[in-house]
N, C-alpha and C positions, 0 to 999 in steps of 0.2 A: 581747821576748815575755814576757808573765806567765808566772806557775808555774800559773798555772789553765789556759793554754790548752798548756802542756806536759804537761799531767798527763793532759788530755784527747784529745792526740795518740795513743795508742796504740790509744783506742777507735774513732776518727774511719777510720784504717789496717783496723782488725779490718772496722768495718762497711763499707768499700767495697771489701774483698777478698770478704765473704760476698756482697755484689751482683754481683761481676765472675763468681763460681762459680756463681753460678743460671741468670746470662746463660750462662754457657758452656751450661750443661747445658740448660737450651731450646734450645739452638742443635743442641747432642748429640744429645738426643732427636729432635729435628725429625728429623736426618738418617739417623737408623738407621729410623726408619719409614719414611724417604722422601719427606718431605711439605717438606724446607727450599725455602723460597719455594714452596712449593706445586706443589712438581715430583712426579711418578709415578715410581717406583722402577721399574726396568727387568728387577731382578734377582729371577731365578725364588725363590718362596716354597716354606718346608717344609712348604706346608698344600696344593700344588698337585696337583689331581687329575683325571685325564684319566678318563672312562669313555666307551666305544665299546658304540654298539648295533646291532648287525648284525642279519638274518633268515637263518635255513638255508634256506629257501625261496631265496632268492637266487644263484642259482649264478653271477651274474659283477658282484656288487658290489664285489669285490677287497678286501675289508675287508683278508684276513690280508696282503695288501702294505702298505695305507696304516700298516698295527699295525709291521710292519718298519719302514717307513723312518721312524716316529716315535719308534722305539726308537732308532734310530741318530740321534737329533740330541742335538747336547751339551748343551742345555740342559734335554732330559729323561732326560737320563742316569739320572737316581734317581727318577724319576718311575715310580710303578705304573699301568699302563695294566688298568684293570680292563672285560673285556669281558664282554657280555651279551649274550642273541637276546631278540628280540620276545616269543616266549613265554613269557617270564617275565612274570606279572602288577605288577609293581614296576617291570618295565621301560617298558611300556606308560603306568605313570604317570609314569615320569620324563617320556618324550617331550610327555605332555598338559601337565604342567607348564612345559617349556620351550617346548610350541608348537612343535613338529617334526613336520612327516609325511610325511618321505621317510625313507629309510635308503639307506648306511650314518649313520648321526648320531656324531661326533666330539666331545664334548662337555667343554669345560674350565673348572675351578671359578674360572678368574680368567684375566685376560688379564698380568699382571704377568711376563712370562716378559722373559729378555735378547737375545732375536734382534727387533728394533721391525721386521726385514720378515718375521719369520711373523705377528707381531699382524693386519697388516693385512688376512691369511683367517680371522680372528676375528669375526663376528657375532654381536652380544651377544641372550641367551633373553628369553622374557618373568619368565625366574622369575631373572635377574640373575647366569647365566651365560654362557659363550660358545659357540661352533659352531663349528667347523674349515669351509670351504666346502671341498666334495671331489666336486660336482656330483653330489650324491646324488638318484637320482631314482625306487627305490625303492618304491611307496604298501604298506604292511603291511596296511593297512585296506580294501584291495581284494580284490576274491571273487576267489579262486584255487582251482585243483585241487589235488587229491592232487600232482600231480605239482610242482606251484608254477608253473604260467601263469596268468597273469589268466585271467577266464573270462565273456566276453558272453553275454546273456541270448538265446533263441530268435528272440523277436520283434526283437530289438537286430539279430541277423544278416538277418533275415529285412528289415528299413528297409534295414540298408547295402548291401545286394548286390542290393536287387530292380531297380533302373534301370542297373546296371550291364553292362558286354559284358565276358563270360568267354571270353578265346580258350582250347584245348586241348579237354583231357577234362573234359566238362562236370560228368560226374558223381568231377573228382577228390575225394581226402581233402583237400587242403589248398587254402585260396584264396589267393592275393596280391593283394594292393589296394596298386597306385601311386598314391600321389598326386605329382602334379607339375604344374609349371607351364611351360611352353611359354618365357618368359621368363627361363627361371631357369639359370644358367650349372652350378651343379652335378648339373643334370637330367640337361644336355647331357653332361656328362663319366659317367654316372653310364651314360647309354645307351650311349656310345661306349667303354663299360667291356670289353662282353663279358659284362656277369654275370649279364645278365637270357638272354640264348640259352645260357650256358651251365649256368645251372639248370633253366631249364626244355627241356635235353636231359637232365639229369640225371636229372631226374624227371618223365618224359613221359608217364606216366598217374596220377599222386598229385598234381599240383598244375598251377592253372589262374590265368589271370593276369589282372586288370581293372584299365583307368588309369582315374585319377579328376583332374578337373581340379581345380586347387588352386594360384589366383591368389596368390603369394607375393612374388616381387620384379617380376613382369613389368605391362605399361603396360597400357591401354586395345586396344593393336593387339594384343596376345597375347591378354586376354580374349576381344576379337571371333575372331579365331580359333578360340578354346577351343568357342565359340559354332559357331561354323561348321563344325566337324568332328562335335559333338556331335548337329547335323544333318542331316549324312551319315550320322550312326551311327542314328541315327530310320527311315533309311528302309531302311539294311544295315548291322546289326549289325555287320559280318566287317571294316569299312571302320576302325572305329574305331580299333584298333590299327593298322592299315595307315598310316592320317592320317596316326598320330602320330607313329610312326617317321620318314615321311617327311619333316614339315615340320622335326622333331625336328633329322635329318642336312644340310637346307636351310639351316636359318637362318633362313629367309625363310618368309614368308605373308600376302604382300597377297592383297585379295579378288578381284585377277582369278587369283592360283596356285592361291586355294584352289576357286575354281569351275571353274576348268579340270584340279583334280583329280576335283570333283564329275563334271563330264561326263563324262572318260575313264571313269569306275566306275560309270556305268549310273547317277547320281542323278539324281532327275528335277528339273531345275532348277529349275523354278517353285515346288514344293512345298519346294524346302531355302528360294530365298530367303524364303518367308511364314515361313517356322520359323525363319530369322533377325531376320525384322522383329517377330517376335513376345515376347511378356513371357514365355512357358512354358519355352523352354530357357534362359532366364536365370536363369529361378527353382530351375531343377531343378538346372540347373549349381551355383548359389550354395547350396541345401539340401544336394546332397552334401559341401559342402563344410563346412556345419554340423556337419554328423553326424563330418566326419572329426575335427573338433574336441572333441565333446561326447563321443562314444564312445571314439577312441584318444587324444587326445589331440595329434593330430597340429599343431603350432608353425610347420613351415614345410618345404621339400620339396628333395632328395625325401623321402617319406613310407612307408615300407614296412612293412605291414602282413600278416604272415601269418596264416592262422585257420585250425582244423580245424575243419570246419562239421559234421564227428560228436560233439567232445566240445565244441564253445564256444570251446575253447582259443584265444590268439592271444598272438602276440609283435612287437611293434615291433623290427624284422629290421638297422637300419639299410642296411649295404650287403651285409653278411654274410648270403645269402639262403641257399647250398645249406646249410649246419649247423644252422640254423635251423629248414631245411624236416624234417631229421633229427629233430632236437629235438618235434619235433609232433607226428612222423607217430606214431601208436599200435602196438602189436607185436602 
């Protein structure tokens, strides 16, 4: 070896130590952001920030449970849960920004958190953050009372109720509107409950009851049915509920049981079957069933719909009918 290329050994050393140290530290760097090979950090951020938008209007959103059990998970231990109502003007904009219109709304400024199975009830906003799903179902943007019930318009009541059969006191404060389907197994459990005779023993002159047909899981042979009692109920109202009960506890409704329930009830046979062969109770059936759509919003059945047709007021009841019917009635 020359003395030139010993002389220049020490720089040759220097310079592949200063390359080996940059290498490290891109490497460093990479992995404290989290991005080595292009992986996502898992570990919750010190910038990470939860804000919850509730409405006081809402008496069973359960917000202050979901705000507990978010407080007790370990990886928001340190995390500030900053809550807000609707009525805050700022509030209102967050939700427009994120494209929200249910509440309660859960809302988190990154999904970067260390549990990867809460991530996956994260839905990312339009404005690039996230949403807890918590089946918020909520609308703030809906006409409501003083008291905080949704609230239908005159004429709204006056479409949904007018083709309808009200058994009880006609002239009750509160209506109920069943929607259900003949086919639909949680109908049947729902009727075999007890809850419907024992609300409306509860409250035997405040509230009055109307099914409404509302084709959900059941076939072609539930429809026709649906059909066929609807025109029973054409020619005696009183039959309606009776049908339905019965084919309800049956099971069963081919078209010779259901004509031979026609007979026994004084329907005049000829006039039901033309009202079956005809387009008009098909139309009327499938238009109530619009309305139950367009107005409450009703998805799939059963459907329970309670209204006080003195103030507008109504509440989607689920199963829960007597507290509800409480809830309505005016003092």
């Amino acid at each position: 070896m020359t003395n030139t290329q010993n002389n220049n050994m020490p720089y040759i050393i220097i310079i592949l130590l200063l390359i080996v140290i940059a290498v490290l530290a891109f490497f460093l760097g990479k992995a404290s952001s989290g991005n080595l090979w292009g992986w996502v950090s898992t570990q919750p951020t010190t910038s990470l920030e939860v804000t919850v938008i509730d409405d006081k209007r809402c008496t069973d959103c359960g917000t202050q449970e979901i705000i507990t059990q978010l407080s007790g998970l370990p990886f928001l231990a340190n995390t500030k849960i900053d809550v807000q109502d609707f009525s805050d003007s700022w509030s209102e904009q967050i939700l427009k920004d994120a494209g929200i219109t249910r509440l309660p709304a859960i809302i988190f400024s990154s999904n970067a958190i260390s549990d990867l199975s809460f991530t996956q009830y994260l839905s990312p906003t339009q404005d690039g953050k996230f949403q807890l799903q918590v089946g918020a179902s909520f609308d703030p943007y809906a006409t409501r009372s003083e008291r905080g019930f949704l609230v239908m318009k005159e004429w709204e009541l006056e479409t949904v109720t007018q083709s309808l059969y009200f058994s009880g006191n006609q002239d009750a404060e509160i209506l109920w509107v069943e929607y259900s389907d003949l086919g639909c197994g949680a109908c049947k459990q729902f009727h075999s409950s007890g809850i419907s005779e024992a609300a409306l023993k509860a409250y035997p002159d405040t509230l009055s009851k109307a099914m409404v047909w509302f084709l959900s899981v059941g076939g072609p042979t539930s429809l026709d049915a649906m059909h066929a009692i609807e025109c029973m109920a054409e020619q005696n109202g009183s039959l309606h509920g009776q049908a339905w009960n019965n084919f309800y506890k049956a099971g069963s409704y081919s078209k010779s049981e259901l004509e031979d329930f026609a007979k026994e009830n004084g329907v005049n046979v000829d006039t039901y079957n033309e009202c079956i062969a005809g387009s008009e109770i098909k139309a009327k059936v499938e238009n109530n069933k619009n309305l139950g759509i367009s107005v409450f919003g009703i998805t799939g059945t059963p459907g329970n719909i309670l209204i006080n047709k003195n103030t507008g007021e109504y509440i989607s009841a689920g199963w829960d009918i007597e507290s509800n019917v409480a809830k309505l009635l005016t003092q």
